[in-house]
C-alpha positions in Angstrom: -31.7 -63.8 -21.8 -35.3 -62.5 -21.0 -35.5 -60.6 -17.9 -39.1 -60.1 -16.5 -40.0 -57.7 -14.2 -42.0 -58.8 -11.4 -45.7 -57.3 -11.5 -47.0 -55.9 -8.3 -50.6 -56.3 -7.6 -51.8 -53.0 -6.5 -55.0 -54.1 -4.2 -57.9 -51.5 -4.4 -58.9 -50.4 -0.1 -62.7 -50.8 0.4 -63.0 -46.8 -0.4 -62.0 -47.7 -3.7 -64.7 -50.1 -4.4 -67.8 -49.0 -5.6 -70.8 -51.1 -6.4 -74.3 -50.5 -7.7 -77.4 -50.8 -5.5 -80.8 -52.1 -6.2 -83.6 -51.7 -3.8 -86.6 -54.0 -3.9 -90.1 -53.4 -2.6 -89.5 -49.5 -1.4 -92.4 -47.7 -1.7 -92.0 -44.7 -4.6 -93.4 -42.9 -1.9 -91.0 -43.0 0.5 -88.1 -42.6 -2.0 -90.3 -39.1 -3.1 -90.4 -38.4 0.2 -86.6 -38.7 0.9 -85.6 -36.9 -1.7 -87.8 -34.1 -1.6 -87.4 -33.4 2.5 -83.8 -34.8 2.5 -81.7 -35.4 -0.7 -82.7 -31.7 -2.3 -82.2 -29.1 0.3 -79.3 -30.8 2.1 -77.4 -32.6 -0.7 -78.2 -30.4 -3.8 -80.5 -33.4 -5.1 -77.3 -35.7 -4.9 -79.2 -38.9 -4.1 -75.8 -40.5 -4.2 -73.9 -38.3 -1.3 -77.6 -38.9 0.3 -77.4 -42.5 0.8 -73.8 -42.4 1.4 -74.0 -40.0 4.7 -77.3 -41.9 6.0 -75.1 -45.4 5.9 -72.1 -43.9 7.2 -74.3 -42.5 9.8 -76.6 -45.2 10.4 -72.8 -47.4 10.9 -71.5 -44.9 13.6 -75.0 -45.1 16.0 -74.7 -48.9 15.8 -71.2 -48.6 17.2 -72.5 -46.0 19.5 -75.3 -48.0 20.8 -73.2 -51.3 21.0 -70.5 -49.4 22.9 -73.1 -48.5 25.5 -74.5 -51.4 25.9 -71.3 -53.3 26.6 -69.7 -50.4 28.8 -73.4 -51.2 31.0 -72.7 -54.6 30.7 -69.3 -54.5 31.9 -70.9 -52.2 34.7 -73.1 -54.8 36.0 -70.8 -57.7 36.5 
């Protein structure tokens, strides 16, 4: 008699899951720019953490902004 233990899937949480990023059509400029104003004295030259903290940033004004404008909404009715 073969007992088989059941497998548990262990489900990575979106923290866990990393992907690569391409960018098309950004100006070398701009990405010279960024690093030399933003990504070197703030983040050590870690273009990585750089990007990371301008989308988790850029994410909390949007739900900032969209907060306001339905608390303003809600105001007006």
């Amino acid at each position: 008699m073969t007992v088989m233990k059941k497998k548990t899937q262990i489900l990575a949480t979106e923290d866990d899951l990393l992907l690569d990023l391409t960018f098309h059509s950004v100006p070398a400029s701009l990405l010279s720019e960024f690093a030399e104003k933003i990504v070197k004295p703030y983040y050590r030259g870690n273009l990585n953490a750089a990007i990371q903290d301008l989308l988790h940033k850029t994410i909390a004004e949007q739900d900032f902004v969209l907060s306001h404008i339905t608390h303003i909404k809600s105001a007006e009715v």
